[in-house]
Every structure is written in C-alpha cells, then in structure tokens.
DRENDO-1510 file (C-alpha; in Angstrom, 1 decimal, always signed):
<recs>
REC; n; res; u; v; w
REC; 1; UNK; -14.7; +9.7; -18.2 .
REC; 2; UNK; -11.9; +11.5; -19.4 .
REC; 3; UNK; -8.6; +11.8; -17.4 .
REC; 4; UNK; -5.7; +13.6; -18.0 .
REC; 5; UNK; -2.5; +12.2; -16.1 .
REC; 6; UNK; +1.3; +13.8; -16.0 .
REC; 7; UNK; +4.1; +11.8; -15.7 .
REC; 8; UNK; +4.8; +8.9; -17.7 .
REC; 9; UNK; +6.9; +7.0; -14.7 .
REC; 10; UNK; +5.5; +3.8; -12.9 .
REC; 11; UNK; +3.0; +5.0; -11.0 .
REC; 12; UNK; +1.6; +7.2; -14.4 .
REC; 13; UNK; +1.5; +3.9; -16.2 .
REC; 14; UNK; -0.1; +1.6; -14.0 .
REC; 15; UNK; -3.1; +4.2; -13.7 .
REC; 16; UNK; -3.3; +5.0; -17.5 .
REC; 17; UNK; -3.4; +1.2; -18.0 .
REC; 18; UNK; -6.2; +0.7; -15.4 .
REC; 19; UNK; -8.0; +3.2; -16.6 .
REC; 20; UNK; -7.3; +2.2; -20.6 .
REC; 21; UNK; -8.8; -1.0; -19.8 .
REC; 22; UNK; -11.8; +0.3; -18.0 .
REC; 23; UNK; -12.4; +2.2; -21.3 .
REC; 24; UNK; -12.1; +5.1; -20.2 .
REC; 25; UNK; -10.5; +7.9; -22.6 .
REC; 26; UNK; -7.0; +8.8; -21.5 .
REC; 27; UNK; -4.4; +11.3; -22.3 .
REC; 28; UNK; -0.6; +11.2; -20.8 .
REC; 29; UNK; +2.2; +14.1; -20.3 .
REC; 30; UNK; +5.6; +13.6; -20.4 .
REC; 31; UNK; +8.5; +15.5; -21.1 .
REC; 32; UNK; +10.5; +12.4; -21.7 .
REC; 33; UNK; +10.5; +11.0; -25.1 .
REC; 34; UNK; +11.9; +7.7; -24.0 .
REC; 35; UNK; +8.7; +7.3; -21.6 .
REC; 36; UNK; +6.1; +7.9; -23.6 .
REC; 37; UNK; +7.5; +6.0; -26.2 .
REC; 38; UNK; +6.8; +2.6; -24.0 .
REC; 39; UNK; +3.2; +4.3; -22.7 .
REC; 40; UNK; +2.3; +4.5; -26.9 .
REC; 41; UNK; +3.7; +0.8; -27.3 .
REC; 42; UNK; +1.8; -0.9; -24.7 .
REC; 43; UNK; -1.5; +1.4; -24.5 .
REC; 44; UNK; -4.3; +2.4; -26.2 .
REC; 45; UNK; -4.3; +6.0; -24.7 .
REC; 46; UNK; -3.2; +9.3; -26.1 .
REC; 47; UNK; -0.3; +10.9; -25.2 .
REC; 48; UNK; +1.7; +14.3; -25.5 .
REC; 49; UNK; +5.1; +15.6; -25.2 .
REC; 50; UNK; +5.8; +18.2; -22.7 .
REC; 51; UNK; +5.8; +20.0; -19.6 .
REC; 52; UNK; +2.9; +18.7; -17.8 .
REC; 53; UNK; +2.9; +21.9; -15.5 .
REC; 54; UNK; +2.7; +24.1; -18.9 .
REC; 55; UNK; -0.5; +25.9; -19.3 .
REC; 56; UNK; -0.1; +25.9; -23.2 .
REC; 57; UNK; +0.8; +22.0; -22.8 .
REC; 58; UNK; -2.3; +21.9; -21.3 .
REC; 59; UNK; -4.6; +23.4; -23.1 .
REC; 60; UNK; -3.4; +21.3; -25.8 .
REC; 61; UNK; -4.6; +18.4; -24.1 .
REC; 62; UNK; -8.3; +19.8; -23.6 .
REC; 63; UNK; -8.0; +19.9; -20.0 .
REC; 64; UNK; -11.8; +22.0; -20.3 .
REC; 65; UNK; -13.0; +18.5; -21.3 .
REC; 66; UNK; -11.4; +16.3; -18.8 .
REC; 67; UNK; -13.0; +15.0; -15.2 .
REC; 68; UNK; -9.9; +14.4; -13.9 .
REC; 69; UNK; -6.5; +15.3; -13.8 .
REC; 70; UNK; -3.4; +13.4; -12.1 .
REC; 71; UNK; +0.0; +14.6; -11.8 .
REC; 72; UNK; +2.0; +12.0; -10.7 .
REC; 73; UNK; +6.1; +13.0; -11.3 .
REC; 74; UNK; +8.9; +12.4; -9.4 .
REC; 75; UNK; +9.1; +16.4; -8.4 .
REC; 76; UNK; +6.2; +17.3; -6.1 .
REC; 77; UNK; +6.5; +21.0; -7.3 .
REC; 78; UNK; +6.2; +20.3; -10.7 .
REC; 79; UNK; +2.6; +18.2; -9.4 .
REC; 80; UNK; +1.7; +21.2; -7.7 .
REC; 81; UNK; +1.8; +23.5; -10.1 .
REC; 82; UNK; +0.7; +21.5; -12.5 .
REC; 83; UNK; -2.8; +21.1; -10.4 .
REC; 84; UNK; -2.8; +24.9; -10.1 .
REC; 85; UNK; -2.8; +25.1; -13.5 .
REC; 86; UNK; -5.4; +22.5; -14.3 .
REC; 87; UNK; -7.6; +24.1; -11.9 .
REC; 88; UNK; -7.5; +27.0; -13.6 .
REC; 89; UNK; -8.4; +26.2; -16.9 .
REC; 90; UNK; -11.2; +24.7; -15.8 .
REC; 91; UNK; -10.8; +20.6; -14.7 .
REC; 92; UNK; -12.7; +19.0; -12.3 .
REC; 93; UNK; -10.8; +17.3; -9.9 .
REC; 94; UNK; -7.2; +17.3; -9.3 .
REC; 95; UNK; -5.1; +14.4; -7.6 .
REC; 96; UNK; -1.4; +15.0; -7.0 .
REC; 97; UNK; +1.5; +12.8; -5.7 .
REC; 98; UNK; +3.7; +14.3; -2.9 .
REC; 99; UNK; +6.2; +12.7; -0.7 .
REC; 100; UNK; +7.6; +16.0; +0.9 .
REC; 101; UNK; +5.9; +16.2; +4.4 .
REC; 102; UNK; +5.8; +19.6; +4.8 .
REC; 103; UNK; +3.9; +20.1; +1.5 .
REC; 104; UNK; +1.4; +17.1; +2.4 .
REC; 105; UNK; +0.7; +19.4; +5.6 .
REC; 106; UNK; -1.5; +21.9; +3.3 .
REC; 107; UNK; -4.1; +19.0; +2.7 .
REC; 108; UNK; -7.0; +20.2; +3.4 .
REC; 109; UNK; -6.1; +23.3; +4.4 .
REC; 110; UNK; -7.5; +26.9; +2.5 .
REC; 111; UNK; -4.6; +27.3; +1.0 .
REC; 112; UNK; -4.3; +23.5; -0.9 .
REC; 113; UNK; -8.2; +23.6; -2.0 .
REC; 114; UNK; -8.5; +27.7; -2.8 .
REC; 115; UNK; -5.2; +28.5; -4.1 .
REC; 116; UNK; -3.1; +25.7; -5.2 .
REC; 117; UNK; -6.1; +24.0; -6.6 .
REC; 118; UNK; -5.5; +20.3; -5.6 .
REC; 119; UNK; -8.5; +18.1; -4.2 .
REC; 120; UNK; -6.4; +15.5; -3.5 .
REC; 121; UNK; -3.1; +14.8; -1.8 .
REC; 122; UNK; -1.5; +11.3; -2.6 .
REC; 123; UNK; +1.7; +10.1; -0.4 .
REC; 124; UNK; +3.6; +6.8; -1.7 .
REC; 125; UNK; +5.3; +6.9; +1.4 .
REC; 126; UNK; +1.9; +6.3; +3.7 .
REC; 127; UNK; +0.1; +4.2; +1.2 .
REC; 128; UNK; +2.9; +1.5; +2.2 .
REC; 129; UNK; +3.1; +2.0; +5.4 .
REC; 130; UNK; -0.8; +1.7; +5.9 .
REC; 131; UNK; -0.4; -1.7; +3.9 .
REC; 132; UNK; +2.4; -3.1; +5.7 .
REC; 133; UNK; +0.2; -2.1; +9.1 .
REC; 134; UNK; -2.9; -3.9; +7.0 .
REC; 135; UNK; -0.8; -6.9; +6.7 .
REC; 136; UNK; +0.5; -7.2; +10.1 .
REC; 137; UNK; -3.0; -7.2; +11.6 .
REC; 138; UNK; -4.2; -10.0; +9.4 .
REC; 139; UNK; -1.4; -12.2; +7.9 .
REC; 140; UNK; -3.3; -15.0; +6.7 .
REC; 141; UNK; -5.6; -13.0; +4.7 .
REC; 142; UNK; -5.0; -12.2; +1.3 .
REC; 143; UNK; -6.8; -8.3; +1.2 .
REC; 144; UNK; -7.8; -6.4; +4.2 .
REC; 145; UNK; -9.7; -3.2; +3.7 .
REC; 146; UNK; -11.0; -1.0; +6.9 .
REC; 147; UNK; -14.3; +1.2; +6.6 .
REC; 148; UNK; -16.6; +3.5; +9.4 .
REC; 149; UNK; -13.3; +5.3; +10.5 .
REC; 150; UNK; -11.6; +2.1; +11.5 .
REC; 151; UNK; -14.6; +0.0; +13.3 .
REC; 152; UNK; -15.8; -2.3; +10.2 .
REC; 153; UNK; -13.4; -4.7; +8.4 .
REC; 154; UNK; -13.5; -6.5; +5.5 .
REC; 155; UNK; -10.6; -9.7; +4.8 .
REC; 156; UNK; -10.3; -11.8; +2.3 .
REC; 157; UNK; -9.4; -15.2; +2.6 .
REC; 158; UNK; -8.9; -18.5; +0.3 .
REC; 159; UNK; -10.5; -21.4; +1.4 .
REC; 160; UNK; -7.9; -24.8; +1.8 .
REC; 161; UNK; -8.4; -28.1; +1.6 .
REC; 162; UNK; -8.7; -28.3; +5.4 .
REC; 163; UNK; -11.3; -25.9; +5.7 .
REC; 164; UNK; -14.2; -27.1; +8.1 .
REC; 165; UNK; -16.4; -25.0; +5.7 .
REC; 166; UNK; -15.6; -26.4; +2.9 .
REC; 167; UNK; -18.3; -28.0; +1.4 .
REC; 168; UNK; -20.6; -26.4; +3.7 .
REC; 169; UNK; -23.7; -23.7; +2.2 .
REC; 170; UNK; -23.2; -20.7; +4.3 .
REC; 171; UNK; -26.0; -21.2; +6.1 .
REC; 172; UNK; -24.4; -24.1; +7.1 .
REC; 173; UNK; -21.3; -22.7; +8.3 .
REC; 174; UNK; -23.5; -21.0; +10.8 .
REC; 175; UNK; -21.0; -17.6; +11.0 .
REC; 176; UNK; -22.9; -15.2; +13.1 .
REC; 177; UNK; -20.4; -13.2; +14.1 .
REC; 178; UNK; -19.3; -11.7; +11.0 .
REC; 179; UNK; -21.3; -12.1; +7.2 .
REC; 180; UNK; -20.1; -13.4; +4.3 .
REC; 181; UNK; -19.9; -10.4; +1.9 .
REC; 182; UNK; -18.6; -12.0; -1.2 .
REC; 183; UNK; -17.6; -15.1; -2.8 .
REC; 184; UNK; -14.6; -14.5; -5.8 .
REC; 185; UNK; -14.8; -18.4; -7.7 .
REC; 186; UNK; -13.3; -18.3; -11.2 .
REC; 187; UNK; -12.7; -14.9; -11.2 .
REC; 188; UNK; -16.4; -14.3; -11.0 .
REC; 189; UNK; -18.1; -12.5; -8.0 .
REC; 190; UNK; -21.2; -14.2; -6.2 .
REC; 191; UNK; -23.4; -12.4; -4.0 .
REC; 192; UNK; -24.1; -15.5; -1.5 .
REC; 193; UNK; -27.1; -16.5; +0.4 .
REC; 194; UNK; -28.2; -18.9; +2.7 .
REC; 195; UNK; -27.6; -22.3; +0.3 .
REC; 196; UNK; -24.6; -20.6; -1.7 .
REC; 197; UNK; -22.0; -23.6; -1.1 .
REC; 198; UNK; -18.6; -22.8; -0.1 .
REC; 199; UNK; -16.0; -24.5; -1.9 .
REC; 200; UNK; -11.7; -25.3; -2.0 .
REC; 201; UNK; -9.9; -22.9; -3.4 .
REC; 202; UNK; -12.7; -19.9; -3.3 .
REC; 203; UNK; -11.6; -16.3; -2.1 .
REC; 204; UNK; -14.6; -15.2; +0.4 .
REC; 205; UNK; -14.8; -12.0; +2.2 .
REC; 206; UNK; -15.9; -11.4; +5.7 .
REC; 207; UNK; -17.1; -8.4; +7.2 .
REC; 208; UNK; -17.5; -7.3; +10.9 .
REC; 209; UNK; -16.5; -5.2; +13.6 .
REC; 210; UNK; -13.0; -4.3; +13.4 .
REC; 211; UNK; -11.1; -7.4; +14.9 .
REC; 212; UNK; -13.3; -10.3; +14.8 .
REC; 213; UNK; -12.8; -11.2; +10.9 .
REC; 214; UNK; -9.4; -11.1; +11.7 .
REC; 215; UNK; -9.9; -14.5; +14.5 .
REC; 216; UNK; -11.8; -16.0; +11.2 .
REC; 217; UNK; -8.6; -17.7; +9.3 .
REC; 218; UNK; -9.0; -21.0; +11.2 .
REC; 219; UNK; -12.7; -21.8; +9.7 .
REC; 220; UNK; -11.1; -21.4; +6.1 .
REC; 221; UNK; -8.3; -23.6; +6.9 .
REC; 222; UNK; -5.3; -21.0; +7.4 .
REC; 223; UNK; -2.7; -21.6; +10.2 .
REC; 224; UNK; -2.9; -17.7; +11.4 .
REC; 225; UNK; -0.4; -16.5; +14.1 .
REC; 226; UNK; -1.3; -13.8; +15.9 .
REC; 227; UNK; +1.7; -10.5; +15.2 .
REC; 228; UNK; +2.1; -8.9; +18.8 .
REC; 229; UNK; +5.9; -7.8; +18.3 .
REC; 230; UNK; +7.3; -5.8; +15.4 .
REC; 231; UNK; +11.1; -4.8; +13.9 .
REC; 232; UNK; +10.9; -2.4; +11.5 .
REC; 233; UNK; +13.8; -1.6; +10.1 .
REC; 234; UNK; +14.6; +2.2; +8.3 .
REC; 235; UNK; +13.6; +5.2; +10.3 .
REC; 236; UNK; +12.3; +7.2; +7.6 .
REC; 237; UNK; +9.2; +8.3; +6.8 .
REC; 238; UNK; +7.3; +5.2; +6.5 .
REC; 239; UNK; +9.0; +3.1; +8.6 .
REC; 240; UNK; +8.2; +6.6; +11.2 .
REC; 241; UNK; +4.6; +6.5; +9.8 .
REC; 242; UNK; +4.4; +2.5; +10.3 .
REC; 243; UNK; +5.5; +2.8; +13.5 .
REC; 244; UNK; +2.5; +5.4; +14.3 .
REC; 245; UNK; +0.2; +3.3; +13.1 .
REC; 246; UNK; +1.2; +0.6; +15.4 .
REC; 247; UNK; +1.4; +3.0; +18.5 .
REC; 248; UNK; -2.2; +4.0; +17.9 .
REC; 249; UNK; -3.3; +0.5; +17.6 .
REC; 250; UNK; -1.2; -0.9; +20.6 .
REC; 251; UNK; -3.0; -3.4; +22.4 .
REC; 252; UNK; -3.2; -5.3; +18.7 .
REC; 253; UNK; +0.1; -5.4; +18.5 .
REC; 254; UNK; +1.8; -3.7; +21.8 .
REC; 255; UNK; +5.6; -4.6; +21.1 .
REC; 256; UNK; +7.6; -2.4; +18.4 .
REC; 257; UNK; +11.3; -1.9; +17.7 .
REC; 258; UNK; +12.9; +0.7; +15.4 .
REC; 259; UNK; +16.1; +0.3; +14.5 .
REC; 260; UNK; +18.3; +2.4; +12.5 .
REC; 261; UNK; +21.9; +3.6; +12.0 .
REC; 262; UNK; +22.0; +6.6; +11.3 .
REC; 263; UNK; +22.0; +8.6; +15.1 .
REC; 264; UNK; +19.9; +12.0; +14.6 .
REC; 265; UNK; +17.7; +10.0; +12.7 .
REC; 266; UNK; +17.4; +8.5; +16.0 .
REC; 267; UNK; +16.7; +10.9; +17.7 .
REC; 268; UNK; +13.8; +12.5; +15.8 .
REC; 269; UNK; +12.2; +9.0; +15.8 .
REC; 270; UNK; +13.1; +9.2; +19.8 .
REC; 271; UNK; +10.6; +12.2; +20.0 .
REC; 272; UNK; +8.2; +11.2; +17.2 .
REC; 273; UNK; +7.3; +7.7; +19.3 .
REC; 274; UNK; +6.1; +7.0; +22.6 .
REC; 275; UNK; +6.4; +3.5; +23.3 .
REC; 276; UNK; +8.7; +2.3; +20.2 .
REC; 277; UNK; +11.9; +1.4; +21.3 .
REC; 278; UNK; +14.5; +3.3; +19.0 .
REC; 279; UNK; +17.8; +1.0; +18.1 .
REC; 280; UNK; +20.8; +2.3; +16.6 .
REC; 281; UNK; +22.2; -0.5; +14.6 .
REC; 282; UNK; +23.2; -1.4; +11.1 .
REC; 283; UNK; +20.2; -3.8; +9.6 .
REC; 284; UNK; +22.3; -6.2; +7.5 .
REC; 285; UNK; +24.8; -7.3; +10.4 .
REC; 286; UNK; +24.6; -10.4; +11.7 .
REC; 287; UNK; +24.9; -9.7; +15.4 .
REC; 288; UNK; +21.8; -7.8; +14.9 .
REC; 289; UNK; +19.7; -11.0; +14.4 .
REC; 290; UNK; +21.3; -12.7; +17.7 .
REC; 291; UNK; +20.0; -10.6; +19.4 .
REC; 292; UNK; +16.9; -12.7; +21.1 .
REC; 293; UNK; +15.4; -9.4; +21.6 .
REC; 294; UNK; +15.1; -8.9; +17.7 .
REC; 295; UNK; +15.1; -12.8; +16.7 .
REC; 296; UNK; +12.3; -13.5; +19.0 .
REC; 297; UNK; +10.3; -10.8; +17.8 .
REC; 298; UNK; +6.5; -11.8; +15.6 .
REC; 299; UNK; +7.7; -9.6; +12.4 .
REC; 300; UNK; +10.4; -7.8; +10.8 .
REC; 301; UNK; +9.9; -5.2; +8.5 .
REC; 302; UNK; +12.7; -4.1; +5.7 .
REC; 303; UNK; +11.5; -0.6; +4.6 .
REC; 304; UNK; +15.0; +1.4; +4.1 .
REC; 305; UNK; +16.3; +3.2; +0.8 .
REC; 306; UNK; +18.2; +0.6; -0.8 .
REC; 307; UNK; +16.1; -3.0; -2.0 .
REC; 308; UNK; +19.9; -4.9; -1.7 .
REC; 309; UNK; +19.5; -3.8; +2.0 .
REC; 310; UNK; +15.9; -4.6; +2.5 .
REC; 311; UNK; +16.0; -8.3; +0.9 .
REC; 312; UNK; +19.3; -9.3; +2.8 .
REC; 313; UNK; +17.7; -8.1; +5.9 .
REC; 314; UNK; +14.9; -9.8; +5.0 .
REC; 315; UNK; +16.6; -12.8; +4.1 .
REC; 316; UNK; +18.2; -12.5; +7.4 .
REC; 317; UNK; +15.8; -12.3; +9.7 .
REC; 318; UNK; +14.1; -15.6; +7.9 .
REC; 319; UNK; +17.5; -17.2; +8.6 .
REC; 320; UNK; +17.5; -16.0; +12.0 .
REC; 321; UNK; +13.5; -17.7; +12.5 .
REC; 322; UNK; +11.1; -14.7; +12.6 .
REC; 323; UNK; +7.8; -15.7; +11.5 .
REC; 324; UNK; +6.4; -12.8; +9.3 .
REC; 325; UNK; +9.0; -10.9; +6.8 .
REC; 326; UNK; +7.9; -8.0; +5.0 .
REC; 327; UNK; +10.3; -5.8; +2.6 .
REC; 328; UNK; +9.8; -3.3; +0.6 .
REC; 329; UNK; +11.0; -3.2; -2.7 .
REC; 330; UNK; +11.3; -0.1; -5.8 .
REC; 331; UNK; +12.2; -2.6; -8.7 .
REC; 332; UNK; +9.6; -5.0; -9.7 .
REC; 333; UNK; +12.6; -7.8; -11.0 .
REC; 334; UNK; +13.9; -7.8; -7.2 .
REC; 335; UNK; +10.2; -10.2; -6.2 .
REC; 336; UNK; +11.0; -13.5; -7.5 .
REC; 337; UNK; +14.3; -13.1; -5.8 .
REC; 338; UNK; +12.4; -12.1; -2.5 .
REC; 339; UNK; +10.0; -15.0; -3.2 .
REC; 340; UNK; +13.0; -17.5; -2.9 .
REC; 341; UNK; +14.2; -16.0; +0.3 .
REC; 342; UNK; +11.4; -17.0; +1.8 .
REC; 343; UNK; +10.2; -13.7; +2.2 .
REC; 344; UNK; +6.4; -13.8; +3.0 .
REC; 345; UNK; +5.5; -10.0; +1.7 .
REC; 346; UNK; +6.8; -7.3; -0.3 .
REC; 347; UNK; +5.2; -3.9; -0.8 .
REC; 348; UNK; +6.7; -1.7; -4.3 .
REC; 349; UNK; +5.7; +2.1; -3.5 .
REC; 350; UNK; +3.8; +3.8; -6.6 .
</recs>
C-alpha cells in the first residue's frame, strides 16, 4: 500500500513509522526543512519539501498512485484543502486531522464527502477523551476496545501471581460468562482452546457483553475498584466531550464534577451538561482538594492546556487520596515525571 501523509509533526511521524515498519511504501510533506530532516534520519520513507495542500506538490508525489492520503498539520484548513486536492487528482481515500468543532460538523455530511473530498474526519481532542472514558470504566485492565455500537467489550488483562487461574487450562477456569479471545505470551499471540494453560505474567483478552468483562479483574489477580465518581478538571473540548461520554453512560459511573476557572466557560459547560455539576475554581489550589466533595471523589482527571498544570493537579489530587489519577500530557519528557507522582494514567493527544 502506498500512503501519502502531510505534516511531518508528531502525529505525521508516529503513522509514517507504523506504517514504514509494516512495509508499506510511504511518502511525507512538509514545508519545514527542520522536520523532515528528523523523518529522513530516523525512517526508511520518502519524503518531500513543500506545501502539502499544493496541487503541483502533489502531483510530485504521485498522489494517482497512492491508496491513501493523510493530512495531519497543525492548521485544519491547510488538511482540508489538502484532501480536496488529493481527491481531485485522483487518491483513494482521504483522512484529515481537525480539532475545530464547527469544521468536524461537516462529517458526513454532502458537503465533506462530495465537495471537500475527505472520507475521514480525525479529532485529537475526542480520541482522548474516548480513552480517558475507556479507562475510567475498566481501570485494571491494560486495553479496552468496544464493538456492536457499544454492546460487546473486549479487555485486556495481565495475569499476577495471585491469579486463581493461574495455572489453570481455560477449560479449567470454567469462564462462561465471557470467552477468552486471546492469549499475548512472549509477544506471541495464541488462539486458545480448551487445554491452552493460562499462565503468570500472560496478557489474555476477554470478550462479552458490554460490562461483564469489566467484573473479570479479580480472576486474573487485579485488585479493581469500581470508578462511580469523576473530577475532571479543564472545561474545554475534551474535558466537555469526556464529560458527555460519562452523562450518556450514567448509571456506570453516575457522579461527575467539572471544574474550571474561567466563568463563561462555565457557563457553556452549564448548558452543554445535564447532570455534571459545573465548578468554578482554579485546579492547582490547594483548598480545592479539601474539599471532601472533590477529595472523596473515585477519579480525577487533569485535561487543561498547560501539562505544568495538569501534573501538579494530578500530583495533588494523589496527595490529597483519590484513587484513580489521569492527566493528560503534549510532551512525551513530562511521563517519567508523572510516573513518580504517582500518577496512574496519562493520555498524549496525536
């Protein structure tokens, strides 16, 4: 497969290095010397200097050829029309990354698929939120995926020493409320069956009806607590969009606080949310977290602007005894430092 991807940031990177290594044939656009300069030193891909929303740029790049085209740069226009453009000379299937609401409206839409020409619509903003809400309904498992619309799950959990499965064939450990999907041993996958043996220290994945693999952390030997009560602090757009997810999954986890400081902020979030309970407060002061209201509370989530915010109010709310601390972060350097505060999740937007 060949794919074509624009923008050389973070986000560009990871997927040309994914994609490198799957061997698939990759070309990346950048107008920024300096950028493609680390994608050439650290990639086996093919890369071109320019305007990726240029149609001379890219015909260079034999879009006609290519099965898919990405256009991940920090300016959603410059995504937008550079999927226009793709389209019309020809590519396959367009993806582009935009964080601006009102353009993310359009998916799906006439006038995203017929005249701007992307297939795709990609939103950093809602991919953490949707894993911080992933987390929160599982914490003890170490990936959570949901299929059918919502009503099958699939978690992932490492088996400890404690396990009472441990040891045991699967047919042994006698689970017949959900089915062992997959055992990850050695990073190799086994398909089990009846006399596969489950050992300490494998990853296995269960799969069921929404809710029931989640009960399953016990058999592998993980002290789960149940989240009913979230504090999410930041009331932009994912902490709003977290915060949605959580409304429409209520009687999971029924209890959810928003706080943030800045007061018409507060009030959109005010209307947005039906049953959140909007706080005006700064996140990194102190009286915030004696607050038994906040203190008391299952989880708090850090998911503001600023990472020096995020990891002291994560750090914080540790301190102050939540049980579940979630921040996100934008600069990879920033997770060993969240690691020794304690904090038990981090998310990094690409």
């Amino acid at each position: 497969m060949t794919v074509v991807i624009v923008g050389a940031g973070k986000t560009g990177f990871q997927i040309a290095k994914m994609l490198a290594e799957a061997r698939h044939n990759v070309v990346v656009i950048d107008s920024r010397e300096e950028a493609l300069r680390e994608v050439c030193e650290n990639l086996d891909v093919m890369t071109i200097h320019g305007n990726g929303a240029s149609g001379k740029v890219l015909e260079d790049a034999a879009l006609r050829n290519s099965d898919l085209f990405v256009a991940v740069t920090d300016s959603d226009k410059v995504n937008m029309v550079a999927c226009m453009t793709a389209k019309r000379l020809g590519v396959k299937k367009t993806v582009a990354r935009i964080r601006n609401p009102e353009y993310q409206g359009l998916s799906g839409s006439d006038l995203s698929t017929k005249q701007l020409g992307i297939d795709v619509i990609i939103s950093p903003e809602e991919a953490v939120a949707y894993e911080v809400f992933k987390f929160l309904r599982a914490p003890a498992a170490t990936e959570v995926e949901y299929f059918a619309d919502g009503k099958a799950q699939m978690l992932g959990f490492k088996v400890q020493d404690n396990s009472p499965i441990a040891g045991m064939t699967v047919a042994e450990a006698a689970i017949t409320s959900c089915t062992i999907g997959a055992i990850l041993r050695d990073g190799e996958v086994l398909v089990p069956h009846g006399g596969t043996r489950i050992l300490t220290g494998d990853d296995i994945f269960i799969i069921g009806k929404t809710g029931v693999p989640t009960e399953m952390g016990w058999l592998v030997g993980t002290r789960e607590h149940a989240i009913r009560s979230v504090a999410i602090l930041g009331g932009g757009r994912t902490g709003l969009l977290l915060a949605q997810y959580l409304e429409q999954h209520r009687k999971y986890i029924p209890v959810v606080r928003v706080i943030e400081h800045d007061e018409e902020v507060c009030h959109h979030l005010a209307k947005e949310l039906r049953h959140a309970l909007v706080i005006r407060g700064d996140g990194v002061k102190p009286d915030l977290f004696h607050d038994e209201s906040i203190k008391s509370l299952d989880a708090f989530v850090a998911l503001t602007g600023q990472d020096q915010t995020n990891l002291l109010a994560g750090f914080m709310a540790k301190h102050a005894g939540v049980q579940s601390v979630i921040i996100k972060l934008e600069r990879d350097d920033y997770l060993p430092i969240a690691s020794q505060m304690g904090i038990d999740a981090t998310v990094i937007p690409r």
